[in-house]
C-alpha positions in Angstrom: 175.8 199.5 122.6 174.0 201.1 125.9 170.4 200.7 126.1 168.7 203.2 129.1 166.8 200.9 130.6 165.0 203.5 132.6 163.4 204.6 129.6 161.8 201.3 128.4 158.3 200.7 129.2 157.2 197.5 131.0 156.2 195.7 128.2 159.5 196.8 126.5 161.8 195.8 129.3 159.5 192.1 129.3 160.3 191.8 126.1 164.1 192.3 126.1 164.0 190.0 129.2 162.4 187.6 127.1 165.3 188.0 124.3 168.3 188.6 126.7 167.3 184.4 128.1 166.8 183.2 124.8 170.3 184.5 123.9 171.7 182.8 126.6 169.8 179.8 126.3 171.8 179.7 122.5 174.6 180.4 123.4 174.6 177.7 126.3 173.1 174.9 123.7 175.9 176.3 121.2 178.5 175.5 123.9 177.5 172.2 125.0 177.5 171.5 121.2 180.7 172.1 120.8 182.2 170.1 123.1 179.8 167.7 122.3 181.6 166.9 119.1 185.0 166.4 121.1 183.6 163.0 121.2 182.0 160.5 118.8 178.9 157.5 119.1 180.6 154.3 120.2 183.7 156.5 122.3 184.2 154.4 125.7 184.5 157.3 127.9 184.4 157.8 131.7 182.7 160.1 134.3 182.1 160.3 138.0 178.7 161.0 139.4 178.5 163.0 142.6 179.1 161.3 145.5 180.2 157.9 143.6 182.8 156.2 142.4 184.3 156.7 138.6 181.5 154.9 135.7 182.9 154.2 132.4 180.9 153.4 129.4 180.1 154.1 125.4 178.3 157.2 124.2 175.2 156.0 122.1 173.8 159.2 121.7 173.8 163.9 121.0 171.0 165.0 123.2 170.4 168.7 123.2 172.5 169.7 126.1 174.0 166.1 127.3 175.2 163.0 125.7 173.8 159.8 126.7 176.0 157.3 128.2 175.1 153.3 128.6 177.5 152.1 131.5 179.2 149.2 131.9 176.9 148.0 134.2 173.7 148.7 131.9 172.7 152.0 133.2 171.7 154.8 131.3 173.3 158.2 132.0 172.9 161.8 130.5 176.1 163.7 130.8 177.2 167.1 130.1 180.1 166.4 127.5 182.1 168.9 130.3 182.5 165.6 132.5 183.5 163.3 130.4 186.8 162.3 129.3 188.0 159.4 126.6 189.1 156.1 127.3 190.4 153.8 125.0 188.5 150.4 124.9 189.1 147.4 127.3 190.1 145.0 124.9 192.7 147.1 122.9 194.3 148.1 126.0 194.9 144.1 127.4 195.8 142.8 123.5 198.9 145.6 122.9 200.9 142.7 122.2 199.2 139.5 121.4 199.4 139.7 117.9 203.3 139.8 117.8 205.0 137.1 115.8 208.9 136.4 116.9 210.3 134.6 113.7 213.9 132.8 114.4 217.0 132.9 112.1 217.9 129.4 111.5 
């Protein structure tokens, strides 16, 4: 489709402005939504702020654009799911083999 802009009044050209960043605005939200559900409430994930070291957490909640992120630490973080990345929990990572039984032949 090819629209002659030179041909739209002002008040036309306002309006398709208008319609053209709400468009983009959708799309962006419709993104961010999508790899939003890459990840689930209660995922330990990780992400690194500018300008600091790595921070590594549990998603508690979808915002509209970001997830929010309670650190470690306590801190509350909204991320763009785009910087995130899984991590598998603490404890099941130090417990692989603690519940091994060896049983002897006699």
């Amino acid at each position: 489709m090819i629209i002659d802009i030179d041909q739209l009044t002002e008040a036309e050209l306002i309006d398709l402005n208008h319609r053209i960043v709400e468009r983009l605005r959708f799309l962006d939200q419709m993104r961010a939504h999508v790899e939003m559900l890459e990840f689930k409430i209660g995922d330990r994930v990780a992400f690194q702020p500018p300008g600091q070291s790595q921070l590594e957490g549990m998603l508690t909640r979808y915002n509209k654009k970001t997830v929010t992120v309670i650190t470690d630490t306590g801190q509350r973080w909204n991320v763009s799911p785009t910087l995130l990345r899984r991590i598998k929990p603490a404890r099941e990572a130090n417990t692989a083999g603690s519940n091994a039984v060896v049983l002897n032949k006699h």
